[in-house]
C-alpha positions as CSV (number, residue, x, y, z in Angstrom):
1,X,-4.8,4.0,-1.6
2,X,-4.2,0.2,-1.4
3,X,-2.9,-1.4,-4.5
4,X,-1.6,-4.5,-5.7
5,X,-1.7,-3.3,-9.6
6,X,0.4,-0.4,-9.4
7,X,-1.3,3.0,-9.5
8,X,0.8,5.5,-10.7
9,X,0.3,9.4,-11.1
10,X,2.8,11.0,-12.9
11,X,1.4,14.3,-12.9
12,X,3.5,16.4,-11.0
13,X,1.6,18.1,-8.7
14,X,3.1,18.9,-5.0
15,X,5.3,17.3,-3.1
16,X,2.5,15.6,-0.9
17,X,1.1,14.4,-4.0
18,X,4.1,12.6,-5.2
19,X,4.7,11.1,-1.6
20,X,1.2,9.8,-1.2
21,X,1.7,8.2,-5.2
22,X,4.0,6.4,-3.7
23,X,1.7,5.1,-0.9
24,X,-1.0,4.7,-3.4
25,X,1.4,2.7,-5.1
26,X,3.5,0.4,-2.7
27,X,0.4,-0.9,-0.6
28,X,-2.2,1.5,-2.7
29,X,-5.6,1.4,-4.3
30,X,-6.0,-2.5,-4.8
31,X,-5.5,-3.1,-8.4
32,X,-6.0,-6.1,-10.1
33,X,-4.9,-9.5,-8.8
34,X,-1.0,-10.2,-10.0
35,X,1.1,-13.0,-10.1
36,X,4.7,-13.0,-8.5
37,X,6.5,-15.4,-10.2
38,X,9.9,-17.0,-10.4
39,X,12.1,-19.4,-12.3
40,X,11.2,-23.0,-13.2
41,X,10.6,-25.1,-10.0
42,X,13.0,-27.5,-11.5
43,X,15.7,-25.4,-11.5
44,X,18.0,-26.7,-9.0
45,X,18.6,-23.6,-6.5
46,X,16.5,-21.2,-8.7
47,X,13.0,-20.0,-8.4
48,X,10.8,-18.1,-10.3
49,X,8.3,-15.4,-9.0
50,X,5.2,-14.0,-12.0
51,X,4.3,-10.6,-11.6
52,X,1.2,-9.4,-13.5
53,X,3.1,-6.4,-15.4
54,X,6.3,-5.3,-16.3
55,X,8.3,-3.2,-13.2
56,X,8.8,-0.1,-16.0
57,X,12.0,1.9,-14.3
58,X,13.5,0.0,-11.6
59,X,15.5,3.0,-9.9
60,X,15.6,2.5,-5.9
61,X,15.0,6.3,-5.3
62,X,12.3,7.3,-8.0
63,X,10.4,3.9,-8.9
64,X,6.4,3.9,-8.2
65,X,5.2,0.9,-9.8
66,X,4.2,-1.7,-6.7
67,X,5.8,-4.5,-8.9
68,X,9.1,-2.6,-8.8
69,X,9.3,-2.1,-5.5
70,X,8.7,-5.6,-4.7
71,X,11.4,-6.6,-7.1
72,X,13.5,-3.9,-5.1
73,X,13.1,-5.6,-2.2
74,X,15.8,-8.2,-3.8
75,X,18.2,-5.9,-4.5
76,X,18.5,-3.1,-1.7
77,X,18.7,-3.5,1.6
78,X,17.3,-1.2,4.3
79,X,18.5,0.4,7.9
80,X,15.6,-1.5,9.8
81,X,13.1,-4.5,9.0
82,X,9.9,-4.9,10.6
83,X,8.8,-8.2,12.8
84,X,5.7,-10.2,12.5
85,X,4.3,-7.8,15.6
86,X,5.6,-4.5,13.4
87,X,8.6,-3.8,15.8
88,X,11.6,-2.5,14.5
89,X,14.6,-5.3,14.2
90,X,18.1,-4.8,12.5
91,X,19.0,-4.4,9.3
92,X,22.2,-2.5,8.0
93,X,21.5,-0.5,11.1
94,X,22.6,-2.3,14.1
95,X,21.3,-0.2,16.7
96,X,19.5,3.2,17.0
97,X,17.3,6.0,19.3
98,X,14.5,7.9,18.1
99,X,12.5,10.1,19.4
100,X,9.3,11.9,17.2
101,X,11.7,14.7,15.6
102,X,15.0,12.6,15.7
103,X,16.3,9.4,15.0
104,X,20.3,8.1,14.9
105,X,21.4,5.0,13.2
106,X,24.7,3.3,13.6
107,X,25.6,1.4,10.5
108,X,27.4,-2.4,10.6
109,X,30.3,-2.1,9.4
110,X,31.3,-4.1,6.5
111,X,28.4,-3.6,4.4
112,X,28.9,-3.2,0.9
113,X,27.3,-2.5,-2.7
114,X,27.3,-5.0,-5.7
115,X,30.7,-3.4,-7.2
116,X,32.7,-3.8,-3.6
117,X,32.1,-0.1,-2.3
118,X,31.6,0.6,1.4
119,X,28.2,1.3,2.1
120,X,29.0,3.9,5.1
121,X,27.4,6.4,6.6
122,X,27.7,9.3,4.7
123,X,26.1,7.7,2.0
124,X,23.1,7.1,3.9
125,X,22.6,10.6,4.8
126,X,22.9,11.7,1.4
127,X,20.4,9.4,0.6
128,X,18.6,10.6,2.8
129,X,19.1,14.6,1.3
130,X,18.4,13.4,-2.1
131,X,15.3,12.2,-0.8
132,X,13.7,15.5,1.0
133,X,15.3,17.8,-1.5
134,X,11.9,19.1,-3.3
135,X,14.3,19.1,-6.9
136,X,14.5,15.8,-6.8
137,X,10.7,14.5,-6.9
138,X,11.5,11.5,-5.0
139,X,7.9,9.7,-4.2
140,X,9.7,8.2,-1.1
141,X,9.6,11.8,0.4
142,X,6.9,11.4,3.2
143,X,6.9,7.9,2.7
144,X,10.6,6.7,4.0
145,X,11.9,9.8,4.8
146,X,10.3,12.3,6.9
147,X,9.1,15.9,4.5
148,X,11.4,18.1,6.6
149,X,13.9,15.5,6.8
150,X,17.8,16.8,7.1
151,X,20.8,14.1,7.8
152,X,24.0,14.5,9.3
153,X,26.5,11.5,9.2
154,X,29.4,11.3,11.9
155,X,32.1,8.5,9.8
156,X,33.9,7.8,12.9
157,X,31.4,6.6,14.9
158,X,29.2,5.2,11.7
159,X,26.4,6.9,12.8
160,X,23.2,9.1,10.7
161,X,21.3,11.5,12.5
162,X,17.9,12.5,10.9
163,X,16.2,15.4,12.0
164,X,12.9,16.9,11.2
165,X,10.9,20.4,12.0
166,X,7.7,18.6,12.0
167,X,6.8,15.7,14.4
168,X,7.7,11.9,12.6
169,X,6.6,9.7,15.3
170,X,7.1,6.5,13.1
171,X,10.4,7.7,11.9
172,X,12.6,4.7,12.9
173,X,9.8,2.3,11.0
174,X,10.0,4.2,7.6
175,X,13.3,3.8,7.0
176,X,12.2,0.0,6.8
177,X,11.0,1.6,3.1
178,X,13.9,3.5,2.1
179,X,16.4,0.8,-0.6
180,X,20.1,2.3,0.1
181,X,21.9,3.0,-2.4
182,X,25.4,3.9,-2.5
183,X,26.2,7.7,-2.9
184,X,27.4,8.2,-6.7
185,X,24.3,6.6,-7.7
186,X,22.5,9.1,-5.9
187,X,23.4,11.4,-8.8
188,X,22.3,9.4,-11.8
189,X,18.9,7.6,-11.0
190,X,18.2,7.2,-14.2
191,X,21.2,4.6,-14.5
192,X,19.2,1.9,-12.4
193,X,16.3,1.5,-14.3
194,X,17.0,-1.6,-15.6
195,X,20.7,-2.8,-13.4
196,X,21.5,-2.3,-10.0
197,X,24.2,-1.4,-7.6
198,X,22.6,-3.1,-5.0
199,X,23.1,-3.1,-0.9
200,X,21.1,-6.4,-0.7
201,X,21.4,-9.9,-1.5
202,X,21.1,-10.0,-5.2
203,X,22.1,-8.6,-8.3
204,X,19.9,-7.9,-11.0
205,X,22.0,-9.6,-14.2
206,X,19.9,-10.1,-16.5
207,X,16.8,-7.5,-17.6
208,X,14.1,-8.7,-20.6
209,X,11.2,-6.0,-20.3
210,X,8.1,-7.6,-20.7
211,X,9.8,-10.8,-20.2
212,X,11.8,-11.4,-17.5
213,X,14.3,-10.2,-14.8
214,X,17.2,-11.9,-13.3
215,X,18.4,-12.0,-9.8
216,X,22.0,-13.4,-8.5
217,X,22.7,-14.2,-5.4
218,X,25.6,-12.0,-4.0
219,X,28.4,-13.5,-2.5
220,X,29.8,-12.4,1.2
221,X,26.4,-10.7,2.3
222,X,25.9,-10.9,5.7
223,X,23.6,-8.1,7.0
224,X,19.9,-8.8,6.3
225,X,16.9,-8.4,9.0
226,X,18.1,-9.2,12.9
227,X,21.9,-10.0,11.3
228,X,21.1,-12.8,8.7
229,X,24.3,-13.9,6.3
230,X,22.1,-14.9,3.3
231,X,22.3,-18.8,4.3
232,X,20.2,-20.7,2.3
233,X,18.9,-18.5,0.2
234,X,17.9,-19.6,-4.0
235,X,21.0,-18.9,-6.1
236,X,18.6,-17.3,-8.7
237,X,15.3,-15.6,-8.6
238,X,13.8,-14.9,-12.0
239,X,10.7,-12.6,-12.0
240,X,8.6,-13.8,-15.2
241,X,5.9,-11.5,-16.8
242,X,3.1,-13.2,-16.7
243,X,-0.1,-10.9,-17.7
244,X,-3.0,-13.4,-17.1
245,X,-4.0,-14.8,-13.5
246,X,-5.2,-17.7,-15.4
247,X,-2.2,-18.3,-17.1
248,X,0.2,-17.7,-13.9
249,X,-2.5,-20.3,-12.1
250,X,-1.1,-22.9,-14.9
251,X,2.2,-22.5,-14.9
252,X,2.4,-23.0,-11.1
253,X,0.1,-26.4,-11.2
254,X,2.7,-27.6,-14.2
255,X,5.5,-26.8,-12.1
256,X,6.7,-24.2,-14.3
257,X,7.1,-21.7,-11.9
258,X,6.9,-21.8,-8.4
259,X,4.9,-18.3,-6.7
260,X,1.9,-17.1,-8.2
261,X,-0.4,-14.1,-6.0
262,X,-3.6,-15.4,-6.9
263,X,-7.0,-14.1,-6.2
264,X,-9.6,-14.3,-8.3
265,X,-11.5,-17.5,-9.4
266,X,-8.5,-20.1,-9.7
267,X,-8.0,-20.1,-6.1
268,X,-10.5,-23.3,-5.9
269,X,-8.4,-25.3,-8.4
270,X,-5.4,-24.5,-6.5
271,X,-7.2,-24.8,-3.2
272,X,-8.6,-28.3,-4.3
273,X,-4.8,-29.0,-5.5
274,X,-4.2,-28.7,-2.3
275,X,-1.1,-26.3,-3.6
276,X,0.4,-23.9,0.2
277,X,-0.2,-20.4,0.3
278,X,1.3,-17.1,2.1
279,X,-1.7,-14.8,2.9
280,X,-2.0,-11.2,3.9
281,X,-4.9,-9.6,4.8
282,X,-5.2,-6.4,3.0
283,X,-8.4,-3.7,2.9
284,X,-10.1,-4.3,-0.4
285,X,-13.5,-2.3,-0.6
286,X,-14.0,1.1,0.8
287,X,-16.4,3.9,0.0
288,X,-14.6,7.4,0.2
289,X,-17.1,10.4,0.2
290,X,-16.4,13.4,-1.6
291,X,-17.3,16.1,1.0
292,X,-16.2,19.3,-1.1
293,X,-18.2,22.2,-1.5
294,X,-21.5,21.6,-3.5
295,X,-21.3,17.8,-3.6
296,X,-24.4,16.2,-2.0
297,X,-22.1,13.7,0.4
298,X,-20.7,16.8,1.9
299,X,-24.1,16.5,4.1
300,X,-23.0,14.2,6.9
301,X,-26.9,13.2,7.1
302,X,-26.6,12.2,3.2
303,X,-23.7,10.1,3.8
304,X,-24.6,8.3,6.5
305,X,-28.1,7.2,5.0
306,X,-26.1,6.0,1.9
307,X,-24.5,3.7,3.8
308,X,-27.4,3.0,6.3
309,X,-29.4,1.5,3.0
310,X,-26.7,-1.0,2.4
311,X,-25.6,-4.4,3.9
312,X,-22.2,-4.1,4.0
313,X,-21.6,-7.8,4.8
314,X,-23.4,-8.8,1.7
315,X,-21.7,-6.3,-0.4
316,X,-18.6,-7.3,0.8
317,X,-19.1,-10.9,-0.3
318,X,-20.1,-10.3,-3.3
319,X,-17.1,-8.0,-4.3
320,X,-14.5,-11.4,-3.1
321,X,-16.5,-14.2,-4.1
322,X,-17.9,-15.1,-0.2
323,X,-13.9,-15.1,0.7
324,X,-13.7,-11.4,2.3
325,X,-13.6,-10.7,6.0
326,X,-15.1,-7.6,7.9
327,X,-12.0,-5.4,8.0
328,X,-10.9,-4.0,11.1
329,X,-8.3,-1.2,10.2
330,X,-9.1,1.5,7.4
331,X,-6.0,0.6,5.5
332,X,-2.6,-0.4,7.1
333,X,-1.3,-3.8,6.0
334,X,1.1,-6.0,8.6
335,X,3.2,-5.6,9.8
336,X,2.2,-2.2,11.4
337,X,2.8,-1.5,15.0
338,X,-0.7,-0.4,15.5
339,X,-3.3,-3.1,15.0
340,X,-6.7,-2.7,17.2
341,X,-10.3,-2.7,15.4
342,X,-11.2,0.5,14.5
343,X,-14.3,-0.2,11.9
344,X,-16.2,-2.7,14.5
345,X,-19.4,-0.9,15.6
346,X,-18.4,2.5,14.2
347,X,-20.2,2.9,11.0
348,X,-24.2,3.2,10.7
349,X,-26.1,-0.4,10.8
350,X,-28.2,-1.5,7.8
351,X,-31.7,0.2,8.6
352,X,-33.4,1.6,5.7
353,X,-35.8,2.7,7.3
354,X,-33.5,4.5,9.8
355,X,-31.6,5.9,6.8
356,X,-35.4,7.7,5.7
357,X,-35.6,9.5,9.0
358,X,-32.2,10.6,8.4
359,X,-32.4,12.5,6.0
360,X,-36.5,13.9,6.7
361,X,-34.6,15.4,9.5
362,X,-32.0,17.1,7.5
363,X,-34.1,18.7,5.2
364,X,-34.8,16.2,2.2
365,X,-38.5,15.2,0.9
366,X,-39.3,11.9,-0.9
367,X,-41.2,13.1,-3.8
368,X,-42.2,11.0,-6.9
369,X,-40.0,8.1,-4.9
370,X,-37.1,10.2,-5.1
371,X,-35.2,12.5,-2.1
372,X,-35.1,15.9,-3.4
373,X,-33.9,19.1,-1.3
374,X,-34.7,22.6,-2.0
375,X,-35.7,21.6,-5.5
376,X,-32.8,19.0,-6.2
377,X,-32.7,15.6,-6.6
378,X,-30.4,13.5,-4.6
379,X,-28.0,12.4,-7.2
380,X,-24.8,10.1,-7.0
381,X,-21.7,8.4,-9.0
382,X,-20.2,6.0,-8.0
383,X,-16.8,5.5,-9.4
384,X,-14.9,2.5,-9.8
385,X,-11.5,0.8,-11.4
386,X,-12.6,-1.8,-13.7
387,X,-9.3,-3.8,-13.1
388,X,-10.7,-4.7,-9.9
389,X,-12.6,-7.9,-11.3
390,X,-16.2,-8.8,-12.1
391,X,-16.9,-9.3,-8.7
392,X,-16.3,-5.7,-7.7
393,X,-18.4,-4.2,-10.7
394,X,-21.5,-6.5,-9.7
395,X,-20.9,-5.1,-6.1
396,X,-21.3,-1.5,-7.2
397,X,-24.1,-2.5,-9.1
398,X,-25.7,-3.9,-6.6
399,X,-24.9,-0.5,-4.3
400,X,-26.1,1.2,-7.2
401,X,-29.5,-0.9,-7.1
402,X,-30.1,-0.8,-3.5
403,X,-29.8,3.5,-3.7
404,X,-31.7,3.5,-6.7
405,X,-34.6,1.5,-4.9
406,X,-34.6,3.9,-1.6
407,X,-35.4,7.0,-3.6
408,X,-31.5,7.8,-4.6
409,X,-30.4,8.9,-8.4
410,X,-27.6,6.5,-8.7
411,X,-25.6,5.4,-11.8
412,X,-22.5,3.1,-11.2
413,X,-19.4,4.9,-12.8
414,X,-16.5,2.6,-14.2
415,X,-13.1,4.3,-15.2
416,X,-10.9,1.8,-17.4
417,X,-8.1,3.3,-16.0
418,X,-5.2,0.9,-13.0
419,X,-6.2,2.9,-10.7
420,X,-8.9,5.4,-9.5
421,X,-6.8,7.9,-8.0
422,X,-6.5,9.8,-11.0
423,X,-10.6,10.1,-10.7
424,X,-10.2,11.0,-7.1
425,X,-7.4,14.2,-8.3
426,X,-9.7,15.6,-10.5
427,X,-12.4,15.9,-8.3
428,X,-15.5,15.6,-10.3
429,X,-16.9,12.7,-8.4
430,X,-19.1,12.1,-5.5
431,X,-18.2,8.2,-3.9
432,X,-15.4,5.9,-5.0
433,X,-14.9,2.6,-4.2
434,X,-10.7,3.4,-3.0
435,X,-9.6,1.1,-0.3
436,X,-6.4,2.6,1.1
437,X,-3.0,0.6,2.1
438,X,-0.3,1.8,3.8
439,X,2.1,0.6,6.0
440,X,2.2,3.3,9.2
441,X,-1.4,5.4,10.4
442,X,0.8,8.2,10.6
443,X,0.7,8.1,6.1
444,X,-3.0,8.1,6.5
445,X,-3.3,11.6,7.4
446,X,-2.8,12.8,3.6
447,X,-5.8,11.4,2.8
448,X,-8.0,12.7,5.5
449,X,-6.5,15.7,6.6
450,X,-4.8,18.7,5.0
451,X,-5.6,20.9,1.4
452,X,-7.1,19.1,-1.5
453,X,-6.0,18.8,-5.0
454,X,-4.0,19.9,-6.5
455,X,-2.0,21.4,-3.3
456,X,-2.3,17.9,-1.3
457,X,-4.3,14.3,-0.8
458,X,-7.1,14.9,0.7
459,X,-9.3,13.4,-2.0
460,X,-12.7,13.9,-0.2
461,X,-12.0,17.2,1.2
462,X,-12.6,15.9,4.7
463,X,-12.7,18.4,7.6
464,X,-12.9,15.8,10.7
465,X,-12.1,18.1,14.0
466,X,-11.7,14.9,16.0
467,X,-9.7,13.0,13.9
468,X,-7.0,16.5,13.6
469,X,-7.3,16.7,17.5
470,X,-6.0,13.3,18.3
471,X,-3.5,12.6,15.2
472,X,-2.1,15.5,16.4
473,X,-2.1,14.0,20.2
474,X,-1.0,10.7,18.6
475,X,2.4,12.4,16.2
476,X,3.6,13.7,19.8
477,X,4.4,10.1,20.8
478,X,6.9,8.0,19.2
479,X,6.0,5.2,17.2
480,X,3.9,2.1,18.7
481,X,3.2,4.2,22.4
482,X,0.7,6.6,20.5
483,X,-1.1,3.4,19.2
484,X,-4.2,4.2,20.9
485,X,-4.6,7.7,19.8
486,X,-4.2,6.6,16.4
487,X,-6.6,3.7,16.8
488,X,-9.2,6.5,18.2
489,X,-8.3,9.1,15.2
490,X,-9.2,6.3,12.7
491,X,-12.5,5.7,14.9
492,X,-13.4,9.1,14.4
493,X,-13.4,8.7,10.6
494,X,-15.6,6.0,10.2
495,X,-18.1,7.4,12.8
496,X,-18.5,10.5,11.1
497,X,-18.6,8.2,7.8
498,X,-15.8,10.3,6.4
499,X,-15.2,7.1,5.0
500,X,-16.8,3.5,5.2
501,X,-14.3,-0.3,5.2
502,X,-16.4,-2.4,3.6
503,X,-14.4,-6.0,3.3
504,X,-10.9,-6.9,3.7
505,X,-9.2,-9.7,1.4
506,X,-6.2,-12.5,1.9
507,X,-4.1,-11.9,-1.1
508,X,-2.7,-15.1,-1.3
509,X,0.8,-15.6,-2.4
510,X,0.3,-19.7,-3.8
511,X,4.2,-21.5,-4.2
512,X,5.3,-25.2,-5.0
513,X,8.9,-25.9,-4.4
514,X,9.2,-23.0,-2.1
515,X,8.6,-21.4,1.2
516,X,8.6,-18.2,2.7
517,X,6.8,-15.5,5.0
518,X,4.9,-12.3,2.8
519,X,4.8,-8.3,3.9
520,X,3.3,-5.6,2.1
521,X,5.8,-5.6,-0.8
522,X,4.8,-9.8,-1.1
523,X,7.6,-11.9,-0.4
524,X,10.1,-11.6,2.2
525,X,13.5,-12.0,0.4
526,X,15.5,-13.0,3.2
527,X,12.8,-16.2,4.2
528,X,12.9,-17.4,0.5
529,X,13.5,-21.0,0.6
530,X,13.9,-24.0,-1.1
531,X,11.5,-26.8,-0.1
532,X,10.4,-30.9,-1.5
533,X,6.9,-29.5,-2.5
């Protein structure tokens, strides 16, 4: 699910569930807003980025924490980078072919880790081994390498060919998430959590948990996105702990440090400061539906009346402060290749009275001023993560209020926890406020397709036939030419209200003294610049 905070599960469950942790985690169930921070704006060619929360471990093929992977973003390089559009461009692969079971990269040569080792080709199929070996509990496994993944390098041609058993139509574009490490790292993870041996264009020198982290510029790199030599880049980035939004908001306006992701209520000082910003749009409310046996929102007539009694538009302001937009994807962040509206005129409209003759047609009695059916009352949760701000808990309460005043037994249900996923695993719950992000449709499909918990990550237990029919139409094309298949299976989620987009958000990335463009994992290393304000 879409998250800025970090949701982690550490529970060990199958393999789908680690690889859809990771998804949960890198772009996952939105989390509180953090601050990406940097070194003091007056330090000559350094800059300093805030994150909200220390990394924890900091190993390329085993970290889960969204701040880490950010962090990583410094340090390792990958085989591809995705444009503005969400096409593929070079990175330490110069060229490649895919099709949806295959994909061969040829490596640059020349590219090397932090303590002068080639980089070559071999090491990038054992990577990618490591990865979809089950023993090693990688979360990148169905993430940036394919489940049934198997690699075969060729050193004289500095080529990797990646196989699978099981259609990958986006395979070229996850790689773009897969930090390459060189091979004898591969066998001791555990020896990165807190240094590197890094294929990018820093060095992590200096680690403070809790505190700070240190980036160096490396010398002679030369193979970032599309073939950039590192030119211009900030001699240093420091990434400063900085726990309170509030706190990283003041530290920017006193020049102290010079990126802040800010996006709660400080964004109108720093608006009326007239301080720049980097936005992404990212989905930030969405009700999921738990559909499993026994649960009353496994009645499609339930679920759509449930969201026929509320404005969406209004619920969606109140849960950003009147600065959300009606989302038009149900979870990828840009840059994807697949980008057409797939919310717009799909779910119910707000008709109360509509949502009454609803569910009189399937079955359920208003009684006392409350639905009941064969006996039962119609009775709701809804769960939410408290770190998602006050704005979000009065927009469940509101939910709560407008169910509660059509006839509905509803009680708003908070969980103190980063993240709501572990609520979702369990299962005991009927709605959850769990706005998804990932990066390709194709990750989608472990949400909303597939076995449950514990076996996979199909939260709600959905059972859509149309939305199996065409992602199955959609994996047999490769990446960005099965867009409108995909665009068609996502349709057929929200028209079945399998799940309901509520409001998207800009999370906006504020900087003085700097520039620079932002993805998914915030900013773009190889854009950071130095700049007079």
């Amino acid at each position: 699910m879409a998250g800025t905070a970090g949701a982690e599960t550490r529970n060990g469950r199958a393999r789908g569930s680690r690889a859809a942790a990771a998804v949960v985690t890198v772009l996952g169930l939105v989390g509180t807003a953090t601050a990406c921070g940097g070194t003091s704006a007056g330090g000559g060619s350094a800059v300093t980025v805030a994150v909200a929360g220390d990394p924890g471990s900091l190993s390329p093929t085993t970290a889960l924490a969204s701040t880490a992977l950010a962090m990583n973003s410094f340090a390792y390089d990958t085989l591809v980078h995705l444009d503005a559009k969400g096409s593929p461009v070079p990175g330490v692969a110069e060229k490649w072919s895919a099709t949806t079971t295959s994909a061969t990269f040829t490596i640059r040569p020349g590219v090397t880790c932090e303590d002068g080792s080639a980089l070559t080709a071999e090491d990038v199929a054992a990577e990618y081994n490591h990865v979809a070996d089950p023993k090693n509990r990688s979360p990148l496994l169905g993430l940036s390498v394919p489940v049934t993944a198997v690699a075969e390098a060729d050193a004289a041609a500095r080529t990797v060919t990646v196989t699978t058993t099981k259609p990958a139509p986006f395979i070229v574009e996850m790689a773009r998430l897969l930090p390459l490490v060189c091979e004898e790292s591969l066998a001791k993870p555990a020896a990165l959590a807190r240094t590197t041996n890094a294929s990018g264009p820093y060095r992590l020198a200096e680690a403070v948990p809790g505190d700070h982290y240190t980036y160096v510029k490396r010398d002679g790199y030369r193979w970032g996105p599309g073939g950039s030599t590192g030119a211009g880049l900030p001699g240093k980035v420091v990434v400063k702990v900085v726990a309170n939004e509030s706190t990283a908001a003041n530290l920017l306006m006193a020049g102290q440090i010079n990126v802040a992701l800010v996006n709660g209520a400080d964004q109108d000082r720093l608006d009326a400061a007239r301080v720049k910003y980097r936005s992404l749009e990212a989905l930030f409310g969405q009700l999921m539906f738990n559909q499993a046996a026994g649960r009353p929102t496994a009645d499609p007539a339930v679920r759509e009346a449930l969201v026929s009694v509320l404005d969406l538009k209004q619920l969606g302001s109140v849960a950003t402060g009147g600065k959300g937009r009606t989302p038009t994807r149900t979870g990828e962040i840009s840059p994807t290749p697949c980008t057409g509206d797939t919310v717009g005129g799909n779910l119910p409209a707000h008709d109360p009275a509509k949502a009454a003759a609803a569910l009189t047609e399937a079955g359920w009695t208003k009684s006392g001023g409350t639905w009941t059916k064969d006996g039962r009352p119609l009775t709701i949760g809804l769960d939410y993560a408290t770190n998602l701000g006050p704005q979000v808990a009065s927009a469940v309460e509101l939910a709560v209020q407008r169910w509660t005043s059509f006839g509905v037994r509803a009680t708003a249900k908070p969980t103190g926890s980063g993240s709501i996923v572990g609520v979702l695993g369990g299962g005991d719950w009927d709605i959850a406020w769990a706005p998804v992000g990932v990066t390709l449709p194709d990750q989608l499909t472990q949400f909303y397709d597939g076995p449950p918990p514990p076996k996979g990550n199909n939260f709600g237990s959905v059972a859509n036939p149309d939305y199996r029919r065409l992602v199955a139409e959609a994996a047999a094309k490769p990446g960005a030419t099965g867009c409108a298949l995909w665009d068609a299976a996502e349709a057929a989620l929200v028209k079945r209200v399998d799940i309901a987009p509520i409001v998207s958000r800009a999370n906006r990335y504020y900087a003085k003294g700097v520039t620079f463009e932002v993805d998914g994992n915030g900013i773009v290393p190889s854009t950071l610049r130095r700049s007079a304000d």
